[in-house]
C-alpha positions in Angstrom: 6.2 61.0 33.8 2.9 62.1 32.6 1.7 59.1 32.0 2.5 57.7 35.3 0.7 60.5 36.5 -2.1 59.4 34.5 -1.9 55.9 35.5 -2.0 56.8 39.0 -5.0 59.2 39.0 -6.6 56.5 37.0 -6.0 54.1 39.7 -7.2 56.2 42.2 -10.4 56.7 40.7 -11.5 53.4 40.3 -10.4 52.7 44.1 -12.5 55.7 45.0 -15.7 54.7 43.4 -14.9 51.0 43.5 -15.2 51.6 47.8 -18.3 54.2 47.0 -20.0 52.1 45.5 -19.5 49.0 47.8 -20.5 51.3 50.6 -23.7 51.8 49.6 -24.1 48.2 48.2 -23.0 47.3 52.0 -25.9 49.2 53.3 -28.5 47.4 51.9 -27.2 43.4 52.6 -27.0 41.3 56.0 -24.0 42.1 57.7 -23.1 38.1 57.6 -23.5 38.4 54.0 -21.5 41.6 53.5 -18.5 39.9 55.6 -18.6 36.7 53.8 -18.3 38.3 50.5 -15.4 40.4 52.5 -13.5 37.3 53.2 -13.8 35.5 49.6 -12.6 39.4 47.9 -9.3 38.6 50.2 -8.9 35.0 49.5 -8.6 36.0 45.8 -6.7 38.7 46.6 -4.3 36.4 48.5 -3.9 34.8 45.0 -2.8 37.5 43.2 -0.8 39.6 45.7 2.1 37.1 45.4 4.8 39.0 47.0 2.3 40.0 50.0 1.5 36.6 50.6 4.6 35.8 50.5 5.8 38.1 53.3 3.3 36.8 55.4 4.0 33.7 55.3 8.0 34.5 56.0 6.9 36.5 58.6 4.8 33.8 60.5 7.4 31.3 60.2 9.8 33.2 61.6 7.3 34.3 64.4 6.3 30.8 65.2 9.3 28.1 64.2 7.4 25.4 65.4 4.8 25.9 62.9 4.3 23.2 60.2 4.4 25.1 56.4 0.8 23.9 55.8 0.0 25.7 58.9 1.7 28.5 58.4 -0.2 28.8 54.7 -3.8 28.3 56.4 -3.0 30.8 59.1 -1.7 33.2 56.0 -4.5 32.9 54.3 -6.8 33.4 57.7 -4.7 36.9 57.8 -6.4 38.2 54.6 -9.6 36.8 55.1 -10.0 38.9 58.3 -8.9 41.7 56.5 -11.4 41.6 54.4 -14.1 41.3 56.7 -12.2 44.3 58.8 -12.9 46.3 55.5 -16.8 45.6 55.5 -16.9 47.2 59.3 -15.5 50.1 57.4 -17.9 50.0 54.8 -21.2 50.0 57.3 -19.8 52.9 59.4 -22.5 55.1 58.4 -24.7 52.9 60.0 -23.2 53.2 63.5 -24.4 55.2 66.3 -23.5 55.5 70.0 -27.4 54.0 70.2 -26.6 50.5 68.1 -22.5 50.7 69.3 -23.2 48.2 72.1 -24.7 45.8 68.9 -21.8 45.4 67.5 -18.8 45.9 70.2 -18.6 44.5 73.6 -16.4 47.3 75.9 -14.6 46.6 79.1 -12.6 48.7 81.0 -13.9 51.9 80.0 -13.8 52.7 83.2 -9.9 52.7 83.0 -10.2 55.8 80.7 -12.5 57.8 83.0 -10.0 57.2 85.6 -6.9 58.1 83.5 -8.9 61.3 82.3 -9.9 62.7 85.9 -6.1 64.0 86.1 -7.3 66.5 83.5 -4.3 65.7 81.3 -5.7 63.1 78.8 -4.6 60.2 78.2 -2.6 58.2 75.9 -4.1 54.5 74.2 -1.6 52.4 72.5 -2.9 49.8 70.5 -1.8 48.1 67.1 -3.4 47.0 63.0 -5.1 44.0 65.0 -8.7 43.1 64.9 -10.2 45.7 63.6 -8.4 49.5 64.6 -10.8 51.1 62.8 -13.2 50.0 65.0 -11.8 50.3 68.2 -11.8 53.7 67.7 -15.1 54.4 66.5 -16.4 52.1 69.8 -14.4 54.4 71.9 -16.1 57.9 70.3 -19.5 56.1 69.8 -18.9 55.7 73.7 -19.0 59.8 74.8 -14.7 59.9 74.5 -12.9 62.7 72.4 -10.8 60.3 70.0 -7.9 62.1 68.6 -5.9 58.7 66.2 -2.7 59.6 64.9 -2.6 58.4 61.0 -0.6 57.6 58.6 -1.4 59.3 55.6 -2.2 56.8 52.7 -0.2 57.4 49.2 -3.7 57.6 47.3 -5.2 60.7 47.9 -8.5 59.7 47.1 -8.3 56.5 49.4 -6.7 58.8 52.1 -9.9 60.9 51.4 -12.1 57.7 52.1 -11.3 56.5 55.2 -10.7 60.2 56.5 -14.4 60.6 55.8 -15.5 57.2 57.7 -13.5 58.2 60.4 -15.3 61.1 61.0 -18.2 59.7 60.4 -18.3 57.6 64.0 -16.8 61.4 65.6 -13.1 60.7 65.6 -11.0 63.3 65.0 -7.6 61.9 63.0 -4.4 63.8 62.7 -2.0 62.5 60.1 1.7 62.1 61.3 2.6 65.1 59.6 0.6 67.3 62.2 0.2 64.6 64.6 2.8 66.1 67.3 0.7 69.1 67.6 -2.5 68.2 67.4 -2.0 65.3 70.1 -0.7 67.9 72.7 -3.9 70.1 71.6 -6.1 66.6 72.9 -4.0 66.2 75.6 -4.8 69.7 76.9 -8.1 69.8 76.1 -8.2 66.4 78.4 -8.9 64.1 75.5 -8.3 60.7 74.3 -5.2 60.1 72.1 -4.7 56.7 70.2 -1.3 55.9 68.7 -0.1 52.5 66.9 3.3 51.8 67.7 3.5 48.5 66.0 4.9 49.1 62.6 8.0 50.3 61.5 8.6 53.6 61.3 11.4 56.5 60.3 10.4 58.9 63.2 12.6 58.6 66.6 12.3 55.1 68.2 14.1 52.1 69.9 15.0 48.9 69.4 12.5 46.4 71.3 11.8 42.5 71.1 8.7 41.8 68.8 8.3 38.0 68.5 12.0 36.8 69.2 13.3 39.7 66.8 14.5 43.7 67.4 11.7 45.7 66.0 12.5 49.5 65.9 9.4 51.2 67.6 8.5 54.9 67.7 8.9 56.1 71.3 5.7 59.0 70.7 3.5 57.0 73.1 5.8 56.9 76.0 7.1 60.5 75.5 3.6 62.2 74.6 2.5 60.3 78.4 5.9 61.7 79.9 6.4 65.3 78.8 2.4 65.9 79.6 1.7 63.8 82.1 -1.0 61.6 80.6 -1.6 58.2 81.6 -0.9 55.8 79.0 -2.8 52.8 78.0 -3.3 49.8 75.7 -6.1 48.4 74.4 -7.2 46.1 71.4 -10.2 45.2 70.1 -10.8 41.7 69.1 -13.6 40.1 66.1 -15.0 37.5 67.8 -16.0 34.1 65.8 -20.2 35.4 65.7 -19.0 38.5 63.8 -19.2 40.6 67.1 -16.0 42.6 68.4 -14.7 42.5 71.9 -12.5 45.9 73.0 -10.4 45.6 76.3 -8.9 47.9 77.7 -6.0 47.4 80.3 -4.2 49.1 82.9 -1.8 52.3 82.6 1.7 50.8 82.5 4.1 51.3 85.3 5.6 54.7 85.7 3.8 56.5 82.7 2.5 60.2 83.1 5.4 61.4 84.9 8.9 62.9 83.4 11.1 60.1 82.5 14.6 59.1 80.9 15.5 58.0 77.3 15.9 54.3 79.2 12.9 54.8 81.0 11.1 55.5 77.8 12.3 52.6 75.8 11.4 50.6 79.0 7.6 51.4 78.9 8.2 50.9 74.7 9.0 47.6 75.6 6.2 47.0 78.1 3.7 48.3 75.4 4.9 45.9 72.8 4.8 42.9 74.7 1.6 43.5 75.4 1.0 43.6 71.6 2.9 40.6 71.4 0.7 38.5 73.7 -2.7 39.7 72.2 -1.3 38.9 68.8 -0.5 35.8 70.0 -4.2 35.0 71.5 -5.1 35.3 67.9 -2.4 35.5 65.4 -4.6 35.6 62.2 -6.1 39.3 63.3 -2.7 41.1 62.7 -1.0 42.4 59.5 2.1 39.9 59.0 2.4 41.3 56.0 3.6 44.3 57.0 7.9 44.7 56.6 8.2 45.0 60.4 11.3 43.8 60.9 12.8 46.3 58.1 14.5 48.4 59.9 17.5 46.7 62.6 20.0 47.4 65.0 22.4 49.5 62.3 20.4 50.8 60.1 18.8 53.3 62.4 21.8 54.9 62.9 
């Protein structure tokens, strides 16, 4: 036990001044450069993580059938490469500022949020781990919005630590789960921005929705948050574009949010939400996490 400990706190430290230290070697290289050397960290990394890769590539194949397996392997492999160059936008977020945001990230539809926000109830943004999410919501504070993202803590305390800080950094203000109920009604009255990920499985309440062919159990905290206080709610993504630039979009409210709802009303806008996750992953299926076990949890299990 105590040497698991050890082991552990070992690890941690490493990751911890591993990322410190590529921080502020980031700072002082080209951004092309920095994102290159991003991408050939995760090819090598799709070497050795063998059960990752893996998953991906079982993931893909069941997402797109048609696909041949040599496809499926390059589009794999494109997965962890934009990973890696997702981490480098991490890595410069020191750099940012809502002067140089509009270098870097191209917004449309802000004006969707102004107009959800003049109810004076906040608003809720659903988005997913595509493109960069990191980045969509530093765009969105680096913009003049209160950005309130609801987390998942990581299980490295030191790593959680990290990307706490960089958050912050660009003016967000993350909850973890843990406190996330409370401090999202504390945005919503306070008429701010709330951003929630609802594509990942999940142990909290949800439904059962269609994700790519397949029932993919889906926390309902978007669609009740915009019900039981009466904030719009929105999606949005935020798209790396092929010059190393990132495009965010957001769209309109769905149908029916904001207002008191039923349980099947609720898994409806659910479902609306994650089709419209669907059909941005699908623009550009290489910008999601298929390695993630999304498809874990099924009709059964949740019971």
């Amino acid at each position: 036990m105590h040497y698991r400990r050890w082991r552990r706190r070992s690890k941690d430290a490493v990751y911890s001044a591993a990322l410190n230290g590529f921080s502020a070697l980031t700072a002082a290289l080209p951004e092309t450069a920095v994102a290159r050397a991003g991408e050939s960290t995760a090819s090598l990394a799709y070497r050795c993580l063998r059960s990752e890769a893996g998953r991906t590539r079982r993931n893909l194949a069941a997402a797109f059938p048609e696909m041949a397996s040599d496809a499926v392997d390059a589009l794999a492999r494109a997965c962890f490469r934009h990973l890696g160059a997702a981490l480098t936008d991490v890595l410069r977020f020191d750099a940012l500022t809502p002067s140089n945001i509009g270098d870097h990230v191209d917004v449309r539809g802000l004006e969707r949020v102004h107009a959800a926000l003049e109810n004076g109830h906040g608003c809720v943004i659903a988005t997913a781990h595509y493109g960069n999410w990191e980045m969509f919501g530093a765009a969105l504070s680096l913009s003049g919005l209160a950005v309130n993202p609801i987390v998942r803590e990581l299980r490295s305390d030191p790593l959680d630590r990290w990307i706490d800080g960089r958050r912050r950094l660009v003016g967000m203000k993350p909850a973890s789960r843990q406190r996330s109920l409370r401090r999202a009604v504390e945005a919503l009255k306070g008429n701010e921005v709330v951003v929630m990920l609802p594509d990942v499985d999940t142990s909290v309440r949800g439904v059962f929705v269609d994700f790519f062919g397949r029932p993919a159990y889906t926390a309902v905290g978007p669609a009740l948050l915009s019900a039981r206080y009466g904030a719009p709610l929105l999606s949005g993504f935020l798209t790396r574009q092929s010059h190393g630039r990132h495009l965010l979009e957001l769209h309109e409210p769905v149908a029916g949010s904001g207002v008191p709802c039923s349980d099947d009303a609720l898994a409806a806008t659910m479902a609306t939400v994650t089709t419209r996750i669907e059909a941005q992953i699908r623009r550009h299926p290489e910008q999601w996490i298929w390695m993630h076990r999304r498809w874990r949890t099924q009709p059964g299990d949740a019971a």
